[in-house]
VMD Tcl script that builds the backbone (N, CA, C; Angstrom):
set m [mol new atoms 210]
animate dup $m
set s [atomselect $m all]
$s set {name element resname resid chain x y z} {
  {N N UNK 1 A -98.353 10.261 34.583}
  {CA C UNK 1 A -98.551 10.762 33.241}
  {C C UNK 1 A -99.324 12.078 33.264}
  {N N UNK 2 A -100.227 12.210 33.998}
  {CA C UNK 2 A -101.266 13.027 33.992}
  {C C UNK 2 A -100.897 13.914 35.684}
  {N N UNK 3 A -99.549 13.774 36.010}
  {CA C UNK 3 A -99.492 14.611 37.108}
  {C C UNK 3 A -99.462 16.050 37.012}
  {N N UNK 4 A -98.959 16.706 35.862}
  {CA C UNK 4 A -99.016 18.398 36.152}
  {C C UNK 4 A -100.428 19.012 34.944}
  {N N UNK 5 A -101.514 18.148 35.199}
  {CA C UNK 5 A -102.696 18.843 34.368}
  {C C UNK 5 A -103.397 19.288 35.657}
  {N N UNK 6 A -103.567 20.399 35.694}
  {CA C UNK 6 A -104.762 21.702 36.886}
  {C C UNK 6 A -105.392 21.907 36.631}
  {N N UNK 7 A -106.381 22.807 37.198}
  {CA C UNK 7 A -107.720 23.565 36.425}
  {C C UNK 7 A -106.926 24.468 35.245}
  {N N UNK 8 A -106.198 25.298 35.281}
  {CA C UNK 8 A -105.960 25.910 34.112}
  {C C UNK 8 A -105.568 25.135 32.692}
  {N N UNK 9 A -105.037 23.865 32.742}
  {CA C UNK 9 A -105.167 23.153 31.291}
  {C C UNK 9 A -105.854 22.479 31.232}
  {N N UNK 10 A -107.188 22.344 31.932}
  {CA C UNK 10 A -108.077 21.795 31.310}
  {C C UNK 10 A -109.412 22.890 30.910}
  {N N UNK 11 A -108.831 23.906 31.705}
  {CA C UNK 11 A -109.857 25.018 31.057}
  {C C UNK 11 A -108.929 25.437 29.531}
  {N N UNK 12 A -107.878 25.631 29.113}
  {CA C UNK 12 A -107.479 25.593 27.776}
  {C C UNK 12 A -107.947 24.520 27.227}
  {N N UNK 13 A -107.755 23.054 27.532}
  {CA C UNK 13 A -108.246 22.262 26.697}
  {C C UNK 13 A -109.498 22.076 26.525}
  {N N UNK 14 A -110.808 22.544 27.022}
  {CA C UNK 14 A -112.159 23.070 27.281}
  {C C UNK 14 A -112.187 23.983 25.783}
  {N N UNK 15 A -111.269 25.209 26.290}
  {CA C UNK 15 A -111.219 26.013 25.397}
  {C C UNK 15 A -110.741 25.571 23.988}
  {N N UNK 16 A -110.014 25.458 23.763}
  {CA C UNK 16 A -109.646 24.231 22.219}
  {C C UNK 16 A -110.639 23.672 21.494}
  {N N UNK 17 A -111.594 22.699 22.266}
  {CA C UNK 17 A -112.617 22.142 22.121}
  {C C UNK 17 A -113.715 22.743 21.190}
  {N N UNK 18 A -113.923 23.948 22.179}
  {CA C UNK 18 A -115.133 24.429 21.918}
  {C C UNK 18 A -114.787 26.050 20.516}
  {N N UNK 19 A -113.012 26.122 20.430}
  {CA C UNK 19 A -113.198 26.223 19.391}
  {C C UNK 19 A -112.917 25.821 17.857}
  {N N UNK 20 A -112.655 24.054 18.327}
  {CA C UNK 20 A -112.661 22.941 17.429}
  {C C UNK 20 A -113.984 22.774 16.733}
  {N N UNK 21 A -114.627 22.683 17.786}
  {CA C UNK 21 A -116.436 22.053 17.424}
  {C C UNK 21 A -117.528 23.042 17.622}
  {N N UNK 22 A -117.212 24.408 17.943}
  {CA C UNK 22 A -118.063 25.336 17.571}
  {C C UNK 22 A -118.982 25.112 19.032}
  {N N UNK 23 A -119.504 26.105 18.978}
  {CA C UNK 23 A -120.919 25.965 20.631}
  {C C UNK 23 A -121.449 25.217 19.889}
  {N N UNK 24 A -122.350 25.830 18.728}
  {CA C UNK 24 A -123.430 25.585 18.117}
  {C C UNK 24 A -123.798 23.188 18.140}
  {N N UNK 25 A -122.546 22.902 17.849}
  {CA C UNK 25 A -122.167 21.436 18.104}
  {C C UNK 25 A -122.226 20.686 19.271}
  {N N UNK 26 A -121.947 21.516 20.365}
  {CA C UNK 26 A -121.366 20.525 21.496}
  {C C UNK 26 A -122.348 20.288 22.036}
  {N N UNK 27 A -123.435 20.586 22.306}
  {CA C UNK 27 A -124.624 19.768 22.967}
  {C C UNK 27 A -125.001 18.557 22.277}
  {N N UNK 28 A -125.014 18.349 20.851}
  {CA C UNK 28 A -124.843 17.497 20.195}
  {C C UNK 28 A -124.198 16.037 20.390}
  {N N UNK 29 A -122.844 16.862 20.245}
  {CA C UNK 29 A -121.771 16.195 20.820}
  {C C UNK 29 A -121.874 15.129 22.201}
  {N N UNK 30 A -122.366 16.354 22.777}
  {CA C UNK 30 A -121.883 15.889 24.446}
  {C C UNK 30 A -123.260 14.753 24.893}
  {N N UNK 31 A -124.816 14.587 23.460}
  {CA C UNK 31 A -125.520 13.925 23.963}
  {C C UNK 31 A -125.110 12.673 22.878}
  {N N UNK 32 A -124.570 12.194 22.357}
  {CA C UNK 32 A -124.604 11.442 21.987}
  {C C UNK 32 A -123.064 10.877 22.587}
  {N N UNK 33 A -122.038 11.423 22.746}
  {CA C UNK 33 A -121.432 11.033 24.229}
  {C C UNK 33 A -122.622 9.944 25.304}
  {N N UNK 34 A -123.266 10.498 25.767}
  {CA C UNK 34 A -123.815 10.572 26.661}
  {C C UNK 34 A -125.455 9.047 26.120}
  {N N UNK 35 A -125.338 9.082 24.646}
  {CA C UNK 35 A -125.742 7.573 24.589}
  {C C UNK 35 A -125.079 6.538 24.531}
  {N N UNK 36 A -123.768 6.686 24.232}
  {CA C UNK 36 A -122.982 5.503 23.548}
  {C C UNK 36 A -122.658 5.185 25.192}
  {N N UNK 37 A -122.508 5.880 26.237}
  {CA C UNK 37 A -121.632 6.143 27.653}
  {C C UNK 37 A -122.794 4.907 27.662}
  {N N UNK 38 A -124.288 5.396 27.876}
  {CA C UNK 38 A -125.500 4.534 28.319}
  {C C UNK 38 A -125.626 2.811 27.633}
  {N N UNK 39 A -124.914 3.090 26.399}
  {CA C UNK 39 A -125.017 1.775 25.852}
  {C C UNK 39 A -124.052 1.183 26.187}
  {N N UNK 40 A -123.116 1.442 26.388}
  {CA C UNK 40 A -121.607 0.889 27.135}
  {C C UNK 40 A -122.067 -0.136 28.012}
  {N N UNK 41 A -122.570 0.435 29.240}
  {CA C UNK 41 A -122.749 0.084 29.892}
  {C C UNK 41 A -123.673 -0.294 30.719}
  {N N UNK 42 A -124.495 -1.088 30.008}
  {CA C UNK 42 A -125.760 -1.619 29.702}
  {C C UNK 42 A -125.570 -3.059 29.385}
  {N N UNK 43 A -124.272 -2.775 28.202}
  {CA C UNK 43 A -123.963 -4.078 27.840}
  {C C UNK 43 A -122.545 -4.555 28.168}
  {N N UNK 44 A -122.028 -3.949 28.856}
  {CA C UNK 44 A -121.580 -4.521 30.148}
  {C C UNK 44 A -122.184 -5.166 31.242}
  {N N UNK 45 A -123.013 -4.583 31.757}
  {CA C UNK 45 A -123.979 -5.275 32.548}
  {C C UNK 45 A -124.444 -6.675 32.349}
  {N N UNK 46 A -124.628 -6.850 31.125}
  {CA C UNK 46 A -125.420 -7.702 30.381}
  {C C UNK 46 A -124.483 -8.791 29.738}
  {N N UNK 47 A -123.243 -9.203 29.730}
  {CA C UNK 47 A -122.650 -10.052 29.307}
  {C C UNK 47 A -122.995 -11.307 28.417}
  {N N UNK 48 A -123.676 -12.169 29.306}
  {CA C UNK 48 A -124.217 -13.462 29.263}
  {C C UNK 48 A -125.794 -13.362 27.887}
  {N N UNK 49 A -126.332 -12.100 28.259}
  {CA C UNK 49 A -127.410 -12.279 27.333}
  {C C UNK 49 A -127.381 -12.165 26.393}
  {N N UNK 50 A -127.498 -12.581 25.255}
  {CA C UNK 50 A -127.721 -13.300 23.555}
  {C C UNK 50 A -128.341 -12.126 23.094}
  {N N UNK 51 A -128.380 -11.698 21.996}
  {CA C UNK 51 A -128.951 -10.489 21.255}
  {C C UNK 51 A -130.136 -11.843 20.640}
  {N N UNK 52 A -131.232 -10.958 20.073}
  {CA C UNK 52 A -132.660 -11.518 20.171}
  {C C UNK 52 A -132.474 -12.289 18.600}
  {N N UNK 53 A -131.572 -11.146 17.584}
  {CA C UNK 53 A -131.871 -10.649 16.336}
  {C C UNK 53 A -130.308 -11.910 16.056}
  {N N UNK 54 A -129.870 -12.370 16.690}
  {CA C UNK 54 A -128.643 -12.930 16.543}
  {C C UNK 54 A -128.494 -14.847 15.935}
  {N N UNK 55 A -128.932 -14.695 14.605}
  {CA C UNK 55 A -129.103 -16.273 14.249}
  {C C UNK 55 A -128.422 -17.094 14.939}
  {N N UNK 56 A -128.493 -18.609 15.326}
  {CA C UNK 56 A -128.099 -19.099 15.720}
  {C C UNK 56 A -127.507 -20.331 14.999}
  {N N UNK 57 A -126.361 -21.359 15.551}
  {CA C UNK 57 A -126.479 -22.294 14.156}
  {C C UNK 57 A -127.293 -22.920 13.242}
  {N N UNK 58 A -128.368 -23.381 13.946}
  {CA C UNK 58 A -129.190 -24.102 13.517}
  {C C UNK 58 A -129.663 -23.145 12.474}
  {N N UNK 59 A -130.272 -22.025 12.240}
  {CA C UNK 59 A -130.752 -21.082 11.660}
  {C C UNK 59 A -129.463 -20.579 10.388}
  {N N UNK 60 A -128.390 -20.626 10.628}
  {CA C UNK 60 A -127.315 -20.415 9.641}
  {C C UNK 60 A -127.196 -21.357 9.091}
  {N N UNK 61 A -127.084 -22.331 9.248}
  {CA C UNK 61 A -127.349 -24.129 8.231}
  {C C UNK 61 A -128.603 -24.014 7.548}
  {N N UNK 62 A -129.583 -23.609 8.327}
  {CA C UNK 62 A -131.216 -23.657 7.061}
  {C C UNK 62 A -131.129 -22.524 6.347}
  {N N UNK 63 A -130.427 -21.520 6.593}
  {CA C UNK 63 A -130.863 -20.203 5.692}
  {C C UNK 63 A -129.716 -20.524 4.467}
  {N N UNK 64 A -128.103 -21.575 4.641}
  {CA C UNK 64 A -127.228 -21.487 3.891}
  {C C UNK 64 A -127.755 -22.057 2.079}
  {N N UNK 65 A -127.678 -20.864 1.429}
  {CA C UNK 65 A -128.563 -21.305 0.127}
  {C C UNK 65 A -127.984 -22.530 -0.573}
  {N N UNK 66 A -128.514 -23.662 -1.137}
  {CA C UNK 66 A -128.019 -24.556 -2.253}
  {C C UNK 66 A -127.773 -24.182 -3.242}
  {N N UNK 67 A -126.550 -25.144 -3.868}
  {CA C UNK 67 A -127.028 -24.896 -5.238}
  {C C UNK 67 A -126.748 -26.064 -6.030}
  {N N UNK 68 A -127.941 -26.008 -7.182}
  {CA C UNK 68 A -128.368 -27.117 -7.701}
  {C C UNK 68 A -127.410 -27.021 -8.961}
  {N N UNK 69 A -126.682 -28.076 -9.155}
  {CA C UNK 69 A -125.515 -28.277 -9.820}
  {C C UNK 69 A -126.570 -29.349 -10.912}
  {N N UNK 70 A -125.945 -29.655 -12.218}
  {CA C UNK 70 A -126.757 -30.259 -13.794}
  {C C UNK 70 A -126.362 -31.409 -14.011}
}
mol reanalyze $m
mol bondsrecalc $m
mol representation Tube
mol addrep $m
């Protein structure tokens, strides 16, 4: 699929880029790239472990509100 891309189309597509999103943007850009990349794979790493903030059943049954019927 990707057999006839060289340095020269990816320096056009470089070029495209940067005048899609302006200079002034791409550091921006390229750091928050560069958190989501970090959070990726972090929680990849991390499979098995439970988020802290993540109710559990027991906690979804006591919080489920009543209601008092007449």
């Amino acid at each position: 699929m990707l057999q006839g891309l060289t340095g020269w189309h990816a320096l056009v597509v470089l070029a495209v880029i940067l005048l899609v999103f302006g200079a002034t943007r791409l550091p921006a850009l390229a750091r928050s790239v560069g958190q989501s990349l970090s959070i990726l794979k972090r929680e990849v790493a991390e499979p098995t472990r439970a988020p802290a903030d993540a109710p559990t059943d027991a906690d979804a049954s006591a919080a489920a509100p009543t209601i008092a019927r007449p």
